[in-house]
C-alpha positions in Angstrom: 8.7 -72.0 -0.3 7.5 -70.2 -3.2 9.2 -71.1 -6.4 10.4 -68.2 -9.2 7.5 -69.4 -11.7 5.3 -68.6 -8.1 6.5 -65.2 -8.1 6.4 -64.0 -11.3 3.0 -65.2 -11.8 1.7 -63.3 -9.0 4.2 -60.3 -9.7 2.1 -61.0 -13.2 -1.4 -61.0 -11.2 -0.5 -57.9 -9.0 0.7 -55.6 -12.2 -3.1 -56.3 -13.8 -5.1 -55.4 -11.2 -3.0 -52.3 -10.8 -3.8 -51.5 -14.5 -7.2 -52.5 -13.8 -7.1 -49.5 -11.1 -5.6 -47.4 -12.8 -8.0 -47.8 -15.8 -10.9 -47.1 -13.6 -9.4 -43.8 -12.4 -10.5 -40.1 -13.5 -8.1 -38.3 -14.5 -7.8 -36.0 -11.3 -6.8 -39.6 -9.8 -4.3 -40.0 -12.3 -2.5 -36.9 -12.3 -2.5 -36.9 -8.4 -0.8 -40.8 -8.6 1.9 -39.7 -10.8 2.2 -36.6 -8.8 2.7 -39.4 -5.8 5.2 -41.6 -7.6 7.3 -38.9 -8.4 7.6 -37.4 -4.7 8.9 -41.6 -4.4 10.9 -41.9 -7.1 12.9 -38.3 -6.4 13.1 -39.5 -2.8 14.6 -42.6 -3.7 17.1 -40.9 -5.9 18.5 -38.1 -3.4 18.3 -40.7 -0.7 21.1 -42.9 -1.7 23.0 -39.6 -3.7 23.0 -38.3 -0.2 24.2 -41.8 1.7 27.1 -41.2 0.1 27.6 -44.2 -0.8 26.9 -45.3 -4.2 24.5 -48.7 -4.9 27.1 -51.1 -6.6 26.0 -54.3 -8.6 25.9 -57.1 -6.1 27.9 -59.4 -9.0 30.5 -57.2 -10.9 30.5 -54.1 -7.9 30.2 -51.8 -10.6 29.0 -48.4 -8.8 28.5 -46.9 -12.7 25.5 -49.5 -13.2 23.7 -52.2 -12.4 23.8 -55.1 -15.2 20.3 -57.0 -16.2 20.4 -60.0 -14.3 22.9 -58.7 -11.5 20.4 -58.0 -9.3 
């Protein structure tokens, strides 16, 4: 089993070879990839707005926000 440390250093590892990418990229890349992640990111917003349901803290079950280190 993977310990926290674990994760975070390859969370740490994953989020610099992204940049790395990203770096690389022309700018018609670029432009396109933030085109892409904000199709996701709207998705993601409408999809639970339309469940109905809003996403409540899993600590305080505050549906207004989620506090740091609550999730």
């Amino acid at each position: 089993m993977s310990s926290n440390k674990d994760i975070v250093e390859q969370k740490a590892r994953v989020n610099l070879m992204v940049l790395q990418r990203v770096k690389e990229m022309g700018i018609a890349k670029k432009r396109e990839l933030l085109e892409r992640l904000g199709v996701l990111i709207a998705k993601k917003i409408t999809g639970s707005t339309l469940a109905g349901k809003p996403k409540r803290c899993s600590r305080c079950e505050s549906a207004d926000f989620w506090r740091k280190g609550h999730v």
